[in-house]
C-alpha positions as CSV (number, residue, x, y, z in Angstrom):
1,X,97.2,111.7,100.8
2,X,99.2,110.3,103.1
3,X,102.1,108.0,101.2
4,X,101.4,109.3,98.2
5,X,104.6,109.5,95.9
6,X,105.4,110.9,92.4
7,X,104.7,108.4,89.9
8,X,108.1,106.9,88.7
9,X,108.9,107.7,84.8
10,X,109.8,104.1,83.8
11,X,105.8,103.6,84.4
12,X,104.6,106.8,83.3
13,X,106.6,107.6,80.4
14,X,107.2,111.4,79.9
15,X,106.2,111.6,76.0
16,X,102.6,109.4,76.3
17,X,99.5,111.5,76.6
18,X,96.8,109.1,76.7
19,X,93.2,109.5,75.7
20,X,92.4,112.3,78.4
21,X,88.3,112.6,79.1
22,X,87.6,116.2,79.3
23,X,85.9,117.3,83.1
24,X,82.7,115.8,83.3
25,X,82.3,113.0,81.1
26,X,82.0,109.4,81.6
27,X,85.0,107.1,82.8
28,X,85.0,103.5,82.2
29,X,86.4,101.1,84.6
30,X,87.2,97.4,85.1
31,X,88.2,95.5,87.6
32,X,89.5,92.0,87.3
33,X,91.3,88.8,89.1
34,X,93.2,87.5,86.5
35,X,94.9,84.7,88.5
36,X,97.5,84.9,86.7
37,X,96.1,84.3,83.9
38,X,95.1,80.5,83.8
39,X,91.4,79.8,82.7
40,X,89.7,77.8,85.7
41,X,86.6,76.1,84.4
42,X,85.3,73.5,86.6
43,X,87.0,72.9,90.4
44,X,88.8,69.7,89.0
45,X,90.8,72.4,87.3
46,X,92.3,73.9,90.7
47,X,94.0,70.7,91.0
48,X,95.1,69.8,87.3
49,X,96.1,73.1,86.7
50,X,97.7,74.1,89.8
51,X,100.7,74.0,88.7
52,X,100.3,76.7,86.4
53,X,100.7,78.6,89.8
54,X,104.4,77.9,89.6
55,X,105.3,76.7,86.1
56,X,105.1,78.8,82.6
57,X,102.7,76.9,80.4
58,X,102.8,78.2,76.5
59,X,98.4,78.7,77.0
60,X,99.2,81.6,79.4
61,X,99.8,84.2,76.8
62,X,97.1,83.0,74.6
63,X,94.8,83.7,77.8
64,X,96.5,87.0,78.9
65,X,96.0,88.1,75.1
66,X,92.3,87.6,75.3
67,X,92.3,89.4,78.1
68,X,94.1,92.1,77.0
69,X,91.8,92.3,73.8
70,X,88.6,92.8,77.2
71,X,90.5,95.7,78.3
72,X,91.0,97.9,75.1
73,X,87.5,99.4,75.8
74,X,87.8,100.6,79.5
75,X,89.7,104.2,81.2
76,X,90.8,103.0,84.4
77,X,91.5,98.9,85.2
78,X,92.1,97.3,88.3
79,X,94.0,94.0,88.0
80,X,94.4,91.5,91.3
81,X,96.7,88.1,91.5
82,X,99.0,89.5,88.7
83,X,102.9,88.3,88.2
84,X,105.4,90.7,88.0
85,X,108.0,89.0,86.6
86,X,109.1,85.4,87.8
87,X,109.7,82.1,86.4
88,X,105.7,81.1,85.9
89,X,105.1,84.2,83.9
90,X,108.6,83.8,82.0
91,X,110.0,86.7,83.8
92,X,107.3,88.9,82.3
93,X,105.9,91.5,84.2
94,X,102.0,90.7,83.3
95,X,101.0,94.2,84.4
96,X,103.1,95.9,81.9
97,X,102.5,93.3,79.5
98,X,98.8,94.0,79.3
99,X,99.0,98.0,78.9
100,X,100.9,97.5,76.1
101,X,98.7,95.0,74.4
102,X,95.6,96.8,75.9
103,X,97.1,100.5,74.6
104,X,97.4,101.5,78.5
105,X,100.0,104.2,78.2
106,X,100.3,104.8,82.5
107,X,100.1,101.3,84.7
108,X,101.1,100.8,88.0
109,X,102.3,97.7,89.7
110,X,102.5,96.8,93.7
111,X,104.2,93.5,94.1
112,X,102.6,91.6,97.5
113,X,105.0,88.6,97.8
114,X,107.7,87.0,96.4
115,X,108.2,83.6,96.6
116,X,112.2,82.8,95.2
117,X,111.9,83.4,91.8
118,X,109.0,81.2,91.4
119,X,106.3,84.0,91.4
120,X,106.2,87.3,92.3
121,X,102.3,88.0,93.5
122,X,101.2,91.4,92.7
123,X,97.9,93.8,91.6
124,X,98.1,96.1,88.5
125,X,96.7,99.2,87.9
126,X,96.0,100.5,84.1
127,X,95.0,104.3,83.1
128,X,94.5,106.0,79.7
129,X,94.4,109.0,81.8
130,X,97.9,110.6,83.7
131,X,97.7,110.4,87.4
132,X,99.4,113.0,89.2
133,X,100.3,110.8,92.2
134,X,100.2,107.4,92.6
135,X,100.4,105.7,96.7
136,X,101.6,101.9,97.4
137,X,100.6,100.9,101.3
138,X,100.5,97.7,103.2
139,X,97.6,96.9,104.9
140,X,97.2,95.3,108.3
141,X,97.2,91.3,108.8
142,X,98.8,88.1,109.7
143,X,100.7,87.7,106.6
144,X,103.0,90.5,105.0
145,X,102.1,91.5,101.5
146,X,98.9,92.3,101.2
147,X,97.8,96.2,100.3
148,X,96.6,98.9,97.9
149,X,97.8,101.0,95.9
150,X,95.9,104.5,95.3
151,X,96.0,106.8,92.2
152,X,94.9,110.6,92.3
153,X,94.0,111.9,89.2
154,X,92.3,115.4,88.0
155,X,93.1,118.9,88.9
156,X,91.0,121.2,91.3
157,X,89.4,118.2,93.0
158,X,90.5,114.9,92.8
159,X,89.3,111.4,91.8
160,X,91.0,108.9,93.6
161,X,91.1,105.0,92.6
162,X,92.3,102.5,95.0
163,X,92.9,98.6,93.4
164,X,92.8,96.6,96.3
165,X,92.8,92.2,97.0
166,X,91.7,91.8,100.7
167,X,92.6,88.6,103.0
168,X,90.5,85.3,103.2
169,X,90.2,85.7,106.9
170,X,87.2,87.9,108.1
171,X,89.1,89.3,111.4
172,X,91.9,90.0,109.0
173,X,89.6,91.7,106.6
174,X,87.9,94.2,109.4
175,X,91.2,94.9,110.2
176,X,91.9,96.3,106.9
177,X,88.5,97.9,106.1
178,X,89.0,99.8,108.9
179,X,92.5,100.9,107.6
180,X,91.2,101.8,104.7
181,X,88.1,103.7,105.8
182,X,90.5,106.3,107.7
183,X,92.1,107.3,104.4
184,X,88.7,106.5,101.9
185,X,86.7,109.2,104.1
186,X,89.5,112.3,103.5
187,X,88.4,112.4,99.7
188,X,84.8,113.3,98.2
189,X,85.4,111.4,95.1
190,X,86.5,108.1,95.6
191,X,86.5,104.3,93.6
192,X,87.4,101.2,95.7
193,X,87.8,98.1,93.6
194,X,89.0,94.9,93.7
195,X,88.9,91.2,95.3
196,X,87.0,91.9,98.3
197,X,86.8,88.0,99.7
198,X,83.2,88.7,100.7
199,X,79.7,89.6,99.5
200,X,78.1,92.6,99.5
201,X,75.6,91.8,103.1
202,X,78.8,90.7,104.8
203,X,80.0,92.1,108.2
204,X,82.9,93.4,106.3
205,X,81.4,95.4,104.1
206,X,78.5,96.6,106.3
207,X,81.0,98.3,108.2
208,X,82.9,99.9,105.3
209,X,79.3,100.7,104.3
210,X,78.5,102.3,107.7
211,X,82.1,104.4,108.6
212,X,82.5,105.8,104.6
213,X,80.1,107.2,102.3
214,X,80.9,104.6,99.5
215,X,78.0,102.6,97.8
216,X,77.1,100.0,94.8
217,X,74.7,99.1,92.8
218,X,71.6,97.3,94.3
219,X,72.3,94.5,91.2
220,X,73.6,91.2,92.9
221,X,76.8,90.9,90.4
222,X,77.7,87.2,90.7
223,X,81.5,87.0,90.3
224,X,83.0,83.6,91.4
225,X,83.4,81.1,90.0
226,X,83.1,82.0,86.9
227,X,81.9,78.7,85.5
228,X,79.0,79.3,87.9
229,X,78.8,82.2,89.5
230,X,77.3,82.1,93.1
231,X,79.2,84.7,95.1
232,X,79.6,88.5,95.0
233,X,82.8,88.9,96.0
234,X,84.8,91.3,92.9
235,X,83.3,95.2,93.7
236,X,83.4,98.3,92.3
237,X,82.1,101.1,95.3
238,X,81.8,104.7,94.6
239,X,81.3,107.6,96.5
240,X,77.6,109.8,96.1
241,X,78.6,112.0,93.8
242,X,79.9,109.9,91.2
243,X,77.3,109.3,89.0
244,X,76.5,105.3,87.9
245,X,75.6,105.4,84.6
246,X,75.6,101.5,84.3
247,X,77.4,98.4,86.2
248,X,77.4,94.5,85.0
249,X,79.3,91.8,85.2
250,X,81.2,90.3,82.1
251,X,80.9,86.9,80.8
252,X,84.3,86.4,80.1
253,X,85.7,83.0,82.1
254,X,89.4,83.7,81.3
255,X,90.0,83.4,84.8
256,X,87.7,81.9,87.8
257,X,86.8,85.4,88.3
258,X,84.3,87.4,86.1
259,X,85.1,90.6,86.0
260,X,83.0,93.9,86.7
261,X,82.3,96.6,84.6
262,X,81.4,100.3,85.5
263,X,80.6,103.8,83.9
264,X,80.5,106.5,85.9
265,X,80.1,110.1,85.5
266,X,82.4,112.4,87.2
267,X,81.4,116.1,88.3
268,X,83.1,118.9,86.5
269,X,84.7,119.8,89.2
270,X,87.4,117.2,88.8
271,X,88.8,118.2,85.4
272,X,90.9,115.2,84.0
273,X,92.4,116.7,81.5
């Protein structure tokens, strides 16, 4: 995989094992914009709460907790608009902070922009199971920061994850679909989640539809906002031969995101353990 680096020990700790599905079985994954952990719930909120975005408030935790409690029960999370450790999040790194409350023993972080020491924007990505590599990347656009990061996980084949927050432009988007197409279509089992920015009938993701094999459910998943969901924007996509046993979203509004749930079942040729 092009990129693709050794995971570094500080985030993969050498003694953890991690609850390691055996080839085969079912994974559970989650993925999940956070923003940062402020609960939105009406649009009057984006203004009387906006500056959460740049402040510590002592609810944050209190939120994040709740959250953290949501992700005890999945594999494999994918977090978006994460801090990683800058005055608004008390110089916590919320990624981190959530696989330890969450019993994550291998997370990831990719940080997307800094802003002083206000906030440092990032995604997050949580695993009970090791990865063998784990790729950071910027994708193309206007304004530095955005990307992905991919984890390869399994021995013989591979599974690999990619956590990904796209732009809110739709030229800017194509541009990075089609990045991400190129490196999607040199693996046979993939998962693409994350904040796409656009629905599931968009031009977007017709052509990520049309150049890779990935697919999702033929549900609607409503996913923003989350105190009335109209918009399918949050996605989980799979390749064929991973097997969806179910897919829904949660009702959880700790965010103005709902996040989506997934089981899948991977072949036995990708043994995880």
């Amino acid at each position: 995989m092009p990129g693709l680096s050794a995971v570094e020990p500080a985030t993969i700790p050498e003694e953890s094992t991690g609850q390691q599905p055996a080839a085969g079985t079912r994974l559970r994954l989650l993925s999940y914009n956070i923003q940062v952990g402020i609960t939105t719930q009406r649009p009057s909120h984006y203004l009387t709460r906006s500056w959460r975005h740049i402040l510590p408030h002592a609810e944050r935790f209190c939120n994040l907790d709740q959250i953290a409690n949501l992700l005890h029960d999945y594999d494999i999370v994918g977090l978006q608009e994460v801090d990683a450790g800058s005055l608004r999040s008390n110089f916590i790194n919320l990624t981190e902070y959530l696989a330890e409350r969450a019993g994550f023993p291998f997370w990831h972080h990719r940080v997307n922009r800094r802003v002083g020491r206000i906030a440092r924007h990032a995604t997050g990505l949580l695993s009970r199971i090791r990865p063998l590599q784990v790729a950071e990347q910027r994708l193309p656009g206007l304004i530095p920061g955005r990307g992905f990061t991919a984890a390869r996980f399994g021995h013989g084949e591979s599974l690999v994850v990619f956590n990904i927050h796209l732009a809110l432009s739709r030229r800017v988007r194509l541009e990075q679909i089609s990045y991400l197409a190129d490196l999607i279509n040199q693996y046979p089992h993939v998962v693409l989640m994350g904040d796409m920015n656009c629905q599931p009938d968009s031009l977007e993701l017709r052509y990520l539809f049309r150049r890779t094999h990935l697919r999702e459910p033929l549900e609607r998943f409503h996913t923003f906002p989350s105190w009335q969901p109209n918009r399918h924007i949050d996605h989980i996509l799979v390749t064929p031969q991973l097997e969806v046993r179910q897919a829904r979203v949660l009702r959880h509004s700790f965010s103005d995101h709902l996040p989506v749930a997934m089981e899948i079942s991977v072949p036995d040729s990708v043994m995880l353990s």
